[in-house]
C-alpha positions in Angstrom: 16.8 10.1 0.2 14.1 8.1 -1.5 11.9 8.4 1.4 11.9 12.0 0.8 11.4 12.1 -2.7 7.4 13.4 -2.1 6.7 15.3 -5.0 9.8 15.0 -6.9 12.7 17.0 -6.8 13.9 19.5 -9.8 16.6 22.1 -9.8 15.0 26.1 -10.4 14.5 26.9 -13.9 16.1 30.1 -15.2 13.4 30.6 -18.1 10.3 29.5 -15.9 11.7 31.7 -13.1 11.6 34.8 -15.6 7.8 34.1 -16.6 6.7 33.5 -13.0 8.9 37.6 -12.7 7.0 38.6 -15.5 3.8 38.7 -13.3 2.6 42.1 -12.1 1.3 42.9 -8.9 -2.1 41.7 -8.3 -3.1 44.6 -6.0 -2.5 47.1 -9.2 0.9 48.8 -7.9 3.7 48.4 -10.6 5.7 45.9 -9.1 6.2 42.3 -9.5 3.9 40.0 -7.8 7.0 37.8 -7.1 10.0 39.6 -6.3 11.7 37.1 -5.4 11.4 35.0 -8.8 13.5 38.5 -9.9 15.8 38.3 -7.3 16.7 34.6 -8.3 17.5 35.7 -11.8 20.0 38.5 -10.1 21.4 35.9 -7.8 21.9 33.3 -10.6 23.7 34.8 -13.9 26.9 32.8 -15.0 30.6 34.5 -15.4 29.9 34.4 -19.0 26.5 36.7 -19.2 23.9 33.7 -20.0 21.8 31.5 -17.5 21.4 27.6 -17.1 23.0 24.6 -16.2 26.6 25.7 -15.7 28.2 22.0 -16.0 26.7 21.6 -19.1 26.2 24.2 -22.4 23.3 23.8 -24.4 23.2 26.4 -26.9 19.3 25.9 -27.0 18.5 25.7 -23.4 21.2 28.6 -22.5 19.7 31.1 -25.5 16.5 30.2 -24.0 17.0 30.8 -20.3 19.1 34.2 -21.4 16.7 35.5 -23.3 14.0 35.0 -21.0 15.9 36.9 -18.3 17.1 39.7 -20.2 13.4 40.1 -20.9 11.9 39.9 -17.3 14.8 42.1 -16.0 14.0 44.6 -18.5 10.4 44.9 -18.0 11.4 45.5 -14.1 14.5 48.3 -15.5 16.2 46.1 -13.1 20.4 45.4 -13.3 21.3 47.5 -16.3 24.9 45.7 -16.4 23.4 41.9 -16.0 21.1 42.9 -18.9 23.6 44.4 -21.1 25.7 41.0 -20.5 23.0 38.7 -21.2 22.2 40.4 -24.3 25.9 40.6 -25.4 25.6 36.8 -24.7 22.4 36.1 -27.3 24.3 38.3 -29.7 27.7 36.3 -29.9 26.0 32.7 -29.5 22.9 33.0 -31.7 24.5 31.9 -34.7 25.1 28.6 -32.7 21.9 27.2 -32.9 23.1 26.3 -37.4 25.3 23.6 -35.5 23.7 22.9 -32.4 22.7 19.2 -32.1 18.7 19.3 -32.8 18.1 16.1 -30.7 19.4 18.6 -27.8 16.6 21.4 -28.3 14.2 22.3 -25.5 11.2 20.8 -25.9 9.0 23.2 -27.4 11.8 25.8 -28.6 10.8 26.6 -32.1 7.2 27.1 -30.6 8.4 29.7 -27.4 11.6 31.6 -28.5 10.0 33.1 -31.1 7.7 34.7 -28.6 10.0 35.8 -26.4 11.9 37.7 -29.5 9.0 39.1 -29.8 8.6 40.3 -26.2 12.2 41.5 -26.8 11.3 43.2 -29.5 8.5 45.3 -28.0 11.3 46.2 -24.9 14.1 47.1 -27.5 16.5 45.1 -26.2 19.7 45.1 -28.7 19.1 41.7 -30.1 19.9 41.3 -34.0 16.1 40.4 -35.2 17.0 39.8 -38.6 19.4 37.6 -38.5 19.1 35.0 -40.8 19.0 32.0 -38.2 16.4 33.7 -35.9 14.1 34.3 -39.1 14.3 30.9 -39.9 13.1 29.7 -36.2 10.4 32.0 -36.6 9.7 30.7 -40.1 9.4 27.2 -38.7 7.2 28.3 -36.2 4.6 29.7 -38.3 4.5 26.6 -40.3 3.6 24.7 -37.0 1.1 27.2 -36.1 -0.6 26.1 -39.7 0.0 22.5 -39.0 -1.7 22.4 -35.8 -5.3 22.2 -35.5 -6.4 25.0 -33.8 -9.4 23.3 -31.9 -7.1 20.8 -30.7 -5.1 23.0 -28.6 -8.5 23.6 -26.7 -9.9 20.5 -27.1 -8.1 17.8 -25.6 -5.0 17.5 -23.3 -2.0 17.7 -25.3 1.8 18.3 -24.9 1.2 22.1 -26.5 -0.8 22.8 -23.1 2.9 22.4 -21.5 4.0 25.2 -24.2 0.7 27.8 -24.2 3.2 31.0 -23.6 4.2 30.3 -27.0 0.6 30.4 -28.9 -1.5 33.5 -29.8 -5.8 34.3 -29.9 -6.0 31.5 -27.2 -9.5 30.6 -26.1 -9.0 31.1 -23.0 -12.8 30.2 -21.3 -12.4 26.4 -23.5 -9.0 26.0 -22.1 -9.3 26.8 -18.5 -11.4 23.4 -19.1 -7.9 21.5 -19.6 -6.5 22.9 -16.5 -5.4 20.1 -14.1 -6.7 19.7 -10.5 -3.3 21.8 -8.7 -4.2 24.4 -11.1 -1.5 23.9 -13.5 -1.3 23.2 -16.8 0.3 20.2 -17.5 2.6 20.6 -14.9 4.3 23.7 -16.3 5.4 27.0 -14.4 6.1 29.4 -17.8 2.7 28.1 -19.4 0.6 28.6 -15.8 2.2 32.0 -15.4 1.1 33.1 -19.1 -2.3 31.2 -18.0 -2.3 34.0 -15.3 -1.4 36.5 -16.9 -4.1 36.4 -19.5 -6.9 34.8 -17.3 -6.3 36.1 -14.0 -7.1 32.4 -12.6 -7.1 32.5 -9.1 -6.2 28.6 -9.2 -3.2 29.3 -11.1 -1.9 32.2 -9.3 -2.1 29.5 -5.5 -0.3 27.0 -7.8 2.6 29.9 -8.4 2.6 30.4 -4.9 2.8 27.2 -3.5 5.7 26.3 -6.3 8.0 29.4 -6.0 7.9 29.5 -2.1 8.7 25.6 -2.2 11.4 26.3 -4.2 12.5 29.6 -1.9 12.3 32.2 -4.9 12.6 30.4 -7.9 10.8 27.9 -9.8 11.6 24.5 -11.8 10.5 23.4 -15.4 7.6 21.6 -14.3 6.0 20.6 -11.0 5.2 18.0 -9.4 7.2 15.4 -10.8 6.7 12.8 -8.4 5.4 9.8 -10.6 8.5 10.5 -12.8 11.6 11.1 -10.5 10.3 7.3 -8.4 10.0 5.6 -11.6 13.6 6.7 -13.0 14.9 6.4 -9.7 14.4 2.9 -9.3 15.6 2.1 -12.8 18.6 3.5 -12.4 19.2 1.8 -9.3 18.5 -1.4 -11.3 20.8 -1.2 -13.7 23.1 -0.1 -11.2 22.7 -3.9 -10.0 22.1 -2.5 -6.0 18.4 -2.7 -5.9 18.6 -5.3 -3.5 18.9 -3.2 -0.8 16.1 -0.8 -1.6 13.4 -3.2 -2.0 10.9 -1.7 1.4 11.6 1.9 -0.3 10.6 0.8 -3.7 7.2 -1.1 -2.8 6.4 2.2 -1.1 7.7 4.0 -4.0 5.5 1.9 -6.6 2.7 1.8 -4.5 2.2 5.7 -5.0 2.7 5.2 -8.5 -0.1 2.4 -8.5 -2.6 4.8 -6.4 -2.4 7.4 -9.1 -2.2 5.1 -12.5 -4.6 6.2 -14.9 -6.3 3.5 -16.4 -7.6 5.0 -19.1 -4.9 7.0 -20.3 -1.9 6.3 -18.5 0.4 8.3 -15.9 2.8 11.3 -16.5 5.4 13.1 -15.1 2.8 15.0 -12.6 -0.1 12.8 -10.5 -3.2 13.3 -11.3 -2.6 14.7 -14.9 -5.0 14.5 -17.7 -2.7 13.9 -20.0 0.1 10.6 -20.2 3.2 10.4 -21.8 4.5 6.9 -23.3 7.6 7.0 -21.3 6.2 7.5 -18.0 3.6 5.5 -19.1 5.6 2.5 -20.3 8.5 2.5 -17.5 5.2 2.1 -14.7 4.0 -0.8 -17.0 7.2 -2.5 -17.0 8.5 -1.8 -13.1 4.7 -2.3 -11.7 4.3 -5.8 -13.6 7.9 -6.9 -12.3 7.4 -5.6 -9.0 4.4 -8.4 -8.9 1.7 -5.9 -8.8 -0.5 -8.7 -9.8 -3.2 -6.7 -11.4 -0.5 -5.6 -13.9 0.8 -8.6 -14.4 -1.5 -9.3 -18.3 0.7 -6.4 -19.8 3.9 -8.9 -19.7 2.5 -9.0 -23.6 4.3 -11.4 -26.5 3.4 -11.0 -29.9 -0.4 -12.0 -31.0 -1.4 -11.8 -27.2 -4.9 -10.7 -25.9 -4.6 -8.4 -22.8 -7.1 -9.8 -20.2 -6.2 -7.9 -17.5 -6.1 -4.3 -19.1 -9.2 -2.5 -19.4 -8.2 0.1 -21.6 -7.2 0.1 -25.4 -4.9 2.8 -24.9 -2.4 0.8 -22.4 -2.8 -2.0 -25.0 -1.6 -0.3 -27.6 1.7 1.2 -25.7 2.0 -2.7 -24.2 1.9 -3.5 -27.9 4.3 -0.8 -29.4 6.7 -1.7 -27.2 6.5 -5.4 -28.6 6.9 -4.2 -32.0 9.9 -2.0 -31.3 11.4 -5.1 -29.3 11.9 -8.5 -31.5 9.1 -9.3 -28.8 8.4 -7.5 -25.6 9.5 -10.8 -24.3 13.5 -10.2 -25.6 16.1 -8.6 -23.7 16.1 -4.7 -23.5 18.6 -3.3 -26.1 20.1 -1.2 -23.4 21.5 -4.5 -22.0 20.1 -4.0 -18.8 17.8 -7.6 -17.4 13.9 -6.7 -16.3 13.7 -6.9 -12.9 16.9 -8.5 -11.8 17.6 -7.1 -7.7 21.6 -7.7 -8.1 24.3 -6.8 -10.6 26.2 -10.0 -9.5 23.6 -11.9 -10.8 23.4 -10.1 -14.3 26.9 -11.0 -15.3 26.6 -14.7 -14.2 23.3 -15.1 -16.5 25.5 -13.7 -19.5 28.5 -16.2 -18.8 26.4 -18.7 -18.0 24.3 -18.3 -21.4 27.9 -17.9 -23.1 28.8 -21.2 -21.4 25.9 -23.1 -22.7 26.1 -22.1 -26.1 29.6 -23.0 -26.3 28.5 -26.1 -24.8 25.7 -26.8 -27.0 28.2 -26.2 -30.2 30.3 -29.0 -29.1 28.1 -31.6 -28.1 26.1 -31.0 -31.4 28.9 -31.4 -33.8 30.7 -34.5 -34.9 34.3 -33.7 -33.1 32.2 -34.4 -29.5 32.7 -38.1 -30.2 36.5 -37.8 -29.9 38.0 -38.1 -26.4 40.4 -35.6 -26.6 37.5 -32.7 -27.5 35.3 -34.0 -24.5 38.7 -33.8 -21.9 39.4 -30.3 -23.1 35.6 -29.1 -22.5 35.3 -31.0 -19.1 38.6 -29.2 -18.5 37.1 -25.5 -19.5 33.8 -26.4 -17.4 35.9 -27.1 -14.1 37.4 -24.3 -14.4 34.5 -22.1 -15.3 32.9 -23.7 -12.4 35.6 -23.2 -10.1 35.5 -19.4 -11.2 31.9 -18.9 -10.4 32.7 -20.9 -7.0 35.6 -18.5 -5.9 33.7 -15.4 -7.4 30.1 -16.2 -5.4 32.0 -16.8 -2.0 34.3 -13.7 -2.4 30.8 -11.8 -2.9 28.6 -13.8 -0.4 30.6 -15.8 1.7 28.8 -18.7 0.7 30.6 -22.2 -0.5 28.3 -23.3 -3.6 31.3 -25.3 -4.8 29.4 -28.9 -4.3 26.0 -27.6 -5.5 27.6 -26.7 -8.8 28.8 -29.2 -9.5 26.4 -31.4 -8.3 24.0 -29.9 -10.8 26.6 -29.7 -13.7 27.7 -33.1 -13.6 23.9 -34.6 -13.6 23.2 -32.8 -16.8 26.2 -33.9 -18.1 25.4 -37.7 -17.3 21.8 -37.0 -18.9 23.8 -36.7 -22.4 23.5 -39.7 -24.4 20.6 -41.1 -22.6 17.2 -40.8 -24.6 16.3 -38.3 -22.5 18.0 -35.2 -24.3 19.9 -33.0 -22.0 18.2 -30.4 -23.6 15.1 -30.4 -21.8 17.0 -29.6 -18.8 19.1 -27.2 -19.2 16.5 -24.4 -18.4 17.0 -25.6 -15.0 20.4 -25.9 -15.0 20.5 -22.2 -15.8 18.3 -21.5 -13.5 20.1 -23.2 -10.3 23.3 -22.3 -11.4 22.4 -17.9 -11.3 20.3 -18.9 -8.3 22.9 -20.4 -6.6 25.5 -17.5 -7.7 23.2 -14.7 -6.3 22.8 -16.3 -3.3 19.0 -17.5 -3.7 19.6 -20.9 -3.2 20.3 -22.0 0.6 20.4 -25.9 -0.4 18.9 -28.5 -2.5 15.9 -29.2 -0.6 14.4 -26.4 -2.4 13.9 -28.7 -5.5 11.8 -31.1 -3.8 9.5 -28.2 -3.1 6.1 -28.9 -5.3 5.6 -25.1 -6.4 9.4 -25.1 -8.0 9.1 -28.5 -9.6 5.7 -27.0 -11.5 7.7 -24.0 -12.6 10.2 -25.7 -13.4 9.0 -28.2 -15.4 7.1 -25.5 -17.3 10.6 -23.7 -18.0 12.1 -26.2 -19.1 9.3 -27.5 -21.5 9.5 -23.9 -22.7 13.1 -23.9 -23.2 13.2 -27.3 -25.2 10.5 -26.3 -27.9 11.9 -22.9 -28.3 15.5 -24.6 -28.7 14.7 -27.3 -30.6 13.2 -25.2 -33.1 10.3 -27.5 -33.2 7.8 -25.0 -32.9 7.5 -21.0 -34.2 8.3 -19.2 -31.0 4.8 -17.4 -31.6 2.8 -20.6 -32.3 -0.1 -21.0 -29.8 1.4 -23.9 -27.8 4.2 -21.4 -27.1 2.0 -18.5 -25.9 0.3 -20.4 -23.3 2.8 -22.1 -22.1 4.5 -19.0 -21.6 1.0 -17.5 -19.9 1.2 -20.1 -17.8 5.0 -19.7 -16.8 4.4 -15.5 -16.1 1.2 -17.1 -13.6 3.4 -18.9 -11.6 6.3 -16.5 -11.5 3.5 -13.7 -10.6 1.8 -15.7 -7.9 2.7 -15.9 -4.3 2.5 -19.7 -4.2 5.0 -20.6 -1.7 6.7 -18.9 1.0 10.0 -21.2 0.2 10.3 -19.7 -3.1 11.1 -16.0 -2.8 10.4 -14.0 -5.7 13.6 -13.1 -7.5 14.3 -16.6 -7.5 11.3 -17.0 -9.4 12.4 -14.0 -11.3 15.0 -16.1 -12.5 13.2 -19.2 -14.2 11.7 -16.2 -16.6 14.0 -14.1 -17.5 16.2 -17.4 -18.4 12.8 -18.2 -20.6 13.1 -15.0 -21.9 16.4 -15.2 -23.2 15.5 -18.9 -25.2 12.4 -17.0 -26.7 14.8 -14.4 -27.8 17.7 -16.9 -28.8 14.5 -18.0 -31.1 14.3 -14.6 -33.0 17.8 -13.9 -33.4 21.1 -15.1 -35.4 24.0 -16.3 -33.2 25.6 -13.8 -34.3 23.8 -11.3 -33.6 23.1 -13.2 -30.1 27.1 -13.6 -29.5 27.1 -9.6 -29.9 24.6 -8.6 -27.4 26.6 -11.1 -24.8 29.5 -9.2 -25.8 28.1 -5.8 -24.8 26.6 -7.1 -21.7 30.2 -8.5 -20.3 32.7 -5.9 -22.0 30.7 -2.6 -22.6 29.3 -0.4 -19.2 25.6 0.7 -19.1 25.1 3.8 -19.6 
């Protein structure tokens, strides 16, 4: 399935459908230069008179879709009863939209509905135009229409491009400029179907074409969607914790994504747009850099950082609003979810195992560590934890990590009390004990390896300052220390290190750098949601 991904894949549109039947016959005869858009909207009315998603009602999207096909069925004088139905429909349900949830509306409604009323209107379809809530959508519309700079609209490549069937007295020779590459506008079937219809663009009519016999009759929201629909479909594998097994797809899959990056502007939905939108944008940033697309590797940004490997302001500045809505880009995502972890196994050991050591760390600290009875009951808990994590990893991965554990365990354990504080080893302690849980680590001979001790080393010098509270966790020292850390995670060093054991050593700095910003409290809560609560 993600090998056939291609351009994306969307499910047909009821209200793009209608404005792609809305096109008359380019030869002059008065039919419909896509019958089969019309036929669509026949096929495809629900029990209940509207069009849309039937699994899910959304009094914008469903008023929306309706009204559109009332409209393009009425300009045909096609299905008198399905017409009648959908109208009977808008009537009962308009007064909906005074309680609908506004975070729900289609994008763009106040700015297109209005214009299909007024479409209705002109085709005296039995709609009640002066109802109070309609009048008010078409109040709010007006004072967007004042807001809005007109000689932006046809300057510059803006999301109103993807809504053009809503606007009046376009320019149409300034924005035929704008057009993208396919012929499209911004990726959108209603706005290049009123592009059409007012233009006559021959480039817009072949996009039509190819879209509505790709989608055999019917048309989607927007097309292609290709950057999009590989970008969200290896996040949600991610947090689904299986994206392990998908790794071959998703180089392929990032690789398109890479070939058409923007570095100007950006990416969005569509390839080769003129335009980019921040989340596109900023879910390429963030898979491409943990995917070790080296070149994209400077926009792992922290606080105060200088992007050397970005040649564009603009990516800096999403790199950098995505730090300021973060405590630090470098914290863990408040969805829960860990940056480029390849197994869900390994998520919930990080979060017990960070549990663990903090529970850990509040013992040994406080005075009651120097009575025998309070060390015998923790040495007690940590058996058993490590016996849990033993059972757990070979029930998963048939693999007996039993003696590694505790191997590793009991020598930072015997580091306590020596001058050496334990503390500046228990970033690798972390490390090899989620290494060993996900399976990374075969055997020990790996920590003899030259490439892990530098990283290692680095991690845990990292890990001390942030936890000693020595330092500000955005003090210079910090920062390129950290630099240095992302390098060698980034880097194909050594073939005895794969990467998402590598992966490992930084996302374990990244949870001390955001143990740094944070109360314990708050800290304790976020653990809580990770192990107790599902991602959604």
């Amino acid at each position: 399935m993600l090998n056939s991904l291609k351009d994306g894949i969307s499910s047909v549109s009821p209200y793009d459908t209608a404005w792609v039947a809305l096109i008359r016959d380019t030869n002059g005869s008065d039919k419909p230069q896509f019958p089969s858009c019309l036929q669509w909207i026949v096929d495809n009315q629900l029990c209940d008179g509207s069009w849309g998603e039937e699994s899910i009602f959304c009094i914008y999207d469903r008023l929306l879709n309706t009204l559109a096909c009332v409209v393009a069925l009425t300009t045909w004088n096609t299905a008198p009863e399905m017409r009648n139905k959908g109208a009977l429909f808008i009537k009962e349900n308009i007064c909906k939209i005074e309680t609908g949830n506004v975070e729900n509306m289609t994008c763009g409604f106040e700015i297109v509905f209005p214009a299909l009323l007024e479409k209705a209107q002109h085709l005296d379809i039995d709609i009640p135009y002066d109802a109070p809530v309609l009048k008010n959508i078409c109040a709010r519309r007006e004072m967007k229409f004042k807001r809005i700079p007109k000689d932006l609209v046809h300057t510059i490549p803006t999301t109103l491009l993807f809504s053009l069937e809503g606007f009046r007295d376009l320019d149409w020779k300034r924005l035929l400029r704008l057009q993208m590459p396919d012929g499209s506008f911004l990726t959108s079937i209603a706005s290049t179907a009123f592009a059409f219809m007012e233009t006559n663009d021959q480039n817009c009519l072949k996009y039509l074409q190819r879209v509505v016999h790709k989608y055999n009759g019917g048309a989607p929201h927007s097309y292609p969607v290709d950057m999009q629909a590989r970008l969200w479909a290896i996040d949600r594998l991610q947090r689904l914790g299986i994206s392990y097994y998908f790794e071959e797809e998703f180089k392929d899959m990032l690789d398109h994504v890479q070939r058409y990056w923007n570095q100007e502007i950006g990416i969005f939905s569509g390839r080769n747009s003129n335009y980019c939108d921040i989340d596109d944008s900023c879910m390429a940033i963030r898979l491409l850099r943990y995917d070790m697309h080296w070149e994209f590797h400077g926009m792992l940004a922290y606080p105060g950082w200088k992007l050397g490997h970005t040649s564009s302001n603009m990516v800096e500045q999403m790199t950098f609003g995505l730090a300021r809505r973060y405590t630090g880009e470098i914290g863990l995502e408040m969805d829960y979810s860990r940056e480029g972890e390849s197994d869900g196994k390994r998520q919930v050991v990080e979060s017990e195992v960070e549990m663990f050591r903090h529970m850990m760390r509040r013992f040994i600290d406080a005075p009651v560590w120097s009575r025998n009875e309070t060390r015998q009951m923790l040495l007690n808990n940590l058996l058993q934890f490590l016996h849990q994590l033993s059972e757990e990893t070979y029930e998963t991965l048939s693999k007996d990590i039993h003696l590694q554990l505790h191997s590793a365990w009991g020598t930072w354990l015997m580091s306590i009390g020596e001058e050496k504080s334990a503390g500046q080893e228990e970033a690798e302690l972390l490390v090899r004990t989620i290494n060993l849980c996900g399976g990374l680590m075969v055997d020990d001979d790996i920590l003899s390896n030259i490439d892990y001790k530098n990283i290692s080393n680095i991690t845990n010098k990292v890990c001390f300052k942030l936890q000693s509270g020595k330092v500000s966790p955005r003090t210079n020292e910090i920062e390129s220390n950290m630099k240095e850390l992302v390098k060698l995670v980034l880097e194909n060093s050594s073939c005895c290190i794969n990467k998402d054991m590598k992966k490992t050593f930084l996302t374990v700095a990244k949870s001390f750098y955001y143990s740094a910003h944070v109360t314990e409290e708050v800290l304790n809560f976020h653990i809580s949601k990770v192990l107790f609560e599902p991602v959604e």
